[in-house]
VOKEMI-177479 format. One line per 4 residues: number of its first residue (from 1); their letters; for each residue x, y, z of C-alpha. Coordinates in pm, whole numbers. Each point is the difference from the previous one (the first is absolute). Layout:
<nodes>
NUM	A	X Y Z ~ ...
</nodes>
This chain:
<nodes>
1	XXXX	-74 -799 -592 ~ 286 127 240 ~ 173 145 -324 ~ -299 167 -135
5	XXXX	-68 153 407 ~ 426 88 27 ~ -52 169 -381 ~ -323 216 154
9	XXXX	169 36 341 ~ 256 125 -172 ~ -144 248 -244 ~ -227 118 318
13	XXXX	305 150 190 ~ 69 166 -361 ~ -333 185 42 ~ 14 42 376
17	XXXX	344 162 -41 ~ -97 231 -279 ~ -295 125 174 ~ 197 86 342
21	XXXX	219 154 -220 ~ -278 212 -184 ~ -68 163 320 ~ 127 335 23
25	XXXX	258 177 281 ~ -113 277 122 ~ 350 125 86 ~ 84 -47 -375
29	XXXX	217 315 -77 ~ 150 138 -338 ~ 278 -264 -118 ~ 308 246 -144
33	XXXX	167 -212 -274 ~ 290 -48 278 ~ -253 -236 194 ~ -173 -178 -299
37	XXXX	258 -294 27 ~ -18 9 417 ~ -354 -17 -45 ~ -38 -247 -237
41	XXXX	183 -237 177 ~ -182 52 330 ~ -375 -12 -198 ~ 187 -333 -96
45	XXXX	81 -133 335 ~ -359 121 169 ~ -151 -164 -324 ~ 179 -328 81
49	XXXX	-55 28 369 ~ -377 49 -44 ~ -31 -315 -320 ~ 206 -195 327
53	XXXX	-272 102 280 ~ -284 -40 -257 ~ 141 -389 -91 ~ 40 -46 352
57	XXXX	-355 107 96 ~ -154 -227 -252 ~ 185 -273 71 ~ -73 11 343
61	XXXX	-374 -1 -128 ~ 43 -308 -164 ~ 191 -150 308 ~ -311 62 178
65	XXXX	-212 -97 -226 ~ 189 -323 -4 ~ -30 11 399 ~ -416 9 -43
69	XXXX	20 -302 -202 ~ 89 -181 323 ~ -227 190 274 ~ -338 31 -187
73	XXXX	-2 -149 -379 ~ -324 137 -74 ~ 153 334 47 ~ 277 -128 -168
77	XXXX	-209 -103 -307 ~ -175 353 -7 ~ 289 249 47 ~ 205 -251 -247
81	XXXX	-281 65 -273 ~ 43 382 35 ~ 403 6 47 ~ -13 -228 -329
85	XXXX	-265 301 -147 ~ 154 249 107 ~ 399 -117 -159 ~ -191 -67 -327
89	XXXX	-110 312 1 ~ 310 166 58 ~ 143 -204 -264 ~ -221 87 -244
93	XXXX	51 356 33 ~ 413 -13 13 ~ -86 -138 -334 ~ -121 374 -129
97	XXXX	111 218 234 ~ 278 106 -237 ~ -291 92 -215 ~ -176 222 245
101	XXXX	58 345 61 ~ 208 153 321 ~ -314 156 162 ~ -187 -364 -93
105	XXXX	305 -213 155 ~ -6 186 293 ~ -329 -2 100 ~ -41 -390 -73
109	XXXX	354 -125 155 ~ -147 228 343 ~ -355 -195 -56 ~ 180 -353 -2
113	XXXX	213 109 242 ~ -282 77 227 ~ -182 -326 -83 ~ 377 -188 101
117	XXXX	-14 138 255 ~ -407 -39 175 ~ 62 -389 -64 ~ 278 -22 155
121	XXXX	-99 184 279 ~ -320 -229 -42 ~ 253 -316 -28 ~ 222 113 304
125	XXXX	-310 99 296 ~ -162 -369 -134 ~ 293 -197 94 ~ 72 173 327
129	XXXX	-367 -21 45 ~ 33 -419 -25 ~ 300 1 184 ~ -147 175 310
133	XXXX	-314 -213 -54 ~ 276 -313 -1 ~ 164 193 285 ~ -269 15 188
137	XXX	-145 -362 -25 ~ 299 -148 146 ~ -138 170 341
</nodes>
């Protein structure tokens, strides 16, 4: 099971990168062939810098979602079921997304992005939600 969650972890930061990266700049200028090579390297390093922040937001989902487990397991055992959803999802899509069109990828990569995203906002105000409750028992 953890190899199967660290394979869809895995190929989730692949889509949560390329869809950060599908969004546009709005300061994007004409690139003379001069700048092509500057530029491709620094698409490369904002690229690598957003897959980084996009593996580090969902692990930290996880992480909390590991943290619920402790506080409330019925919580636990509901946002598990939809994290666990969710990842199959995504990993069922990685497996045709090479098959889809630009216009297609980028409008599903921003839709599982979004849904990433709600959960684990979801996950994250539930466990600081049980640990005030805990917090606040102890009175």
């Amino acid at each position: 099971m953890k190899t199967l969650l660290g394979r869809v972890l895995s190929l989730s930061f692949v889509i949560l990168a390329v869809s950060c990266s599908n969004i546009p700049n709005k300061s994007e200028t004409v690139i003379s062939p001069a700048n092509k090579g500057i530029d491709a390297e620094l698409n490369k390093k904002i690229t690598q810098e957003k897959n980084r922040a996009s593996q580090a937001e969902l692990l930290q989902c996880k992480n909390n979602l590991d943290n619920i487990k402790v506080l409330d397991k019925k919580a636990y055992d509901s946002y598990s079921v939809r994290f666990n959803a969710l990842m199959s999802e995504v990993k069922n899509y990685l497996i045709i997304r090479e098959n889809v069109n630009n216009a297609d990828q980028s409008t599903v990569d921003s839709m599982y992005k979004y849904k990433s995203d709600k959960l684990c906002s979801e996950i994250s105000n539930s466990m600081l939600s049980a640990l005030l409750k805990k917090g606040e028992a102890l009175k």
